[in-house]
ZALUM-981130 format. One line per field, with one value per residue (C-alpha): residue in three letters; x, y, z. Coordinates in nm, 2 decimals. Layout:
BEGIN
residuo (ala; ...)
X (X; ...)
Y (Y; ...)
Z (Z; ...)
***
This chain:
BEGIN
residuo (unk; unk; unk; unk; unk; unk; unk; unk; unk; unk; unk; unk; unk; unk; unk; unk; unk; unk; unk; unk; unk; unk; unk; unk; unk; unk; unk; unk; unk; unk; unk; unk; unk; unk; unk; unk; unk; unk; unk; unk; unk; unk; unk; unk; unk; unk; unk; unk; unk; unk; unk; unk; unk; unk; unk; unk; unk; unk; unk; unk; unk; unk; unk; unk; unk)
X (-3.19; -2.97; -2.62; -2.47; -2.22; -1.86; -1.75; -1.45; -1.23; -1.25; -1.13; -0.88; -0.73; -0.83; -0.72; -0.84; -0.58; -0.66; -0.75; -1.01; -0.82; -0.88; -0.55; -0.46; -0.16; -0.03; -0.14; 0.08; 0.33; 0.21; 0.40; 0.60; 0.87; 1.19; 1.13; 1.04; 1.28; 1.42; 1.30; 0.93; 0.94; 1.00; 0.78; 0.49; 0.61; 0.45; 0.07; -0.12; -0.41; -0.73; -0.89; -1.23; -1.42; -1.31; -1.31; -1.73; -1.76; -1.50; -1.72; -2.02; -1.89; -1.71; -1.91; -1.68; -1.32)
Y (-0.11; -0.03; -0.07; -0.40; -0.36; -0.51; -0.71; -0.53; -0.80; -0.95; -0.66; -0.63; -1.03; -1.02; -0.82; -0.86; -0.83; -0.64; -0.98; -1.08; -1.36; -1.29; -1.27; -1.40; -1.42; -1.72; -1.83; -1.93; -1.67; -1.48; -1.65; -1.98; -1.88; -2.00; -2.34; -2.27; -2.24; -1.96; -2.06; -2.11; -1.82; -1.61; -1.80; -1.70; -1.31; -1.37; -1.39; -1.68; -1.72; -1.80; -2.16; -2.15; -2.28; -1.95; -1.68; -1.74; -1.66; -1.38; -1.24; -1.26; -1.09; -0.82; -0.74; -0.44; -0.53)
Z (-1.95; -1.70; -1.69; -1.50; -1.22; -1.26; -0.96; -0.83; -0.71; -1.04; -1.19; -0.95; -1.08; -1.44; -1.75; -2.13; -2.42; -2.74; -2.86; -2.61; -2.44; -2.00; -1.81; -1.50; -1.23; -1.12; -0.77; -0.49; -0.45; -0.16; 0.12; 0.22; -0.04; 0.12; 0.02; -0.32; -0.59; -0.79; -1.09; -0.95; -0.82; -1.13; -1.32; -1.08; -1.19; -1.54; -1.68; -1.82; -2.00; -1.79; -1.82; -2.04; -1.74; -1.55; -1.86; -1.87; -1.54; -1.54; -1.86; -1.62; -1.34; -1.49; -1.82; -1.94; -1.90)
***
């Protein structure tokens, strides 16, 4: 059986932990930042843990993260 190909752009956006839970960055910090505050803005620095609906589809395109 041949080997699947992993979807590069998902690669790109998603990390696994040691654990198995799928990473993800926060959206929205890209541009339009002066009227956003501080403190939003450093909370968009961080990780959080992808949404179950999205980790599936994550698994599916990107089979060996």
């Amino acid at each position: 059986m041949p080997k699947i190909r992993s979807h590069r752009g998902t690669k790109k956006r998603f990390r696994v932990t040691s654990t198995g839970k799928v990473m993800r960055r926060y959206a929205m910090q890209s541009h339009i930042l002066e009227k956003k505050s501080a403190k939003r803005k450093r909370l968009f620095a961080g990780e959080t843990v992808a949404s179950p609906a999205d980790v599936r589809r994550v698994r599916r395109s990107a089979p060996y993260l």
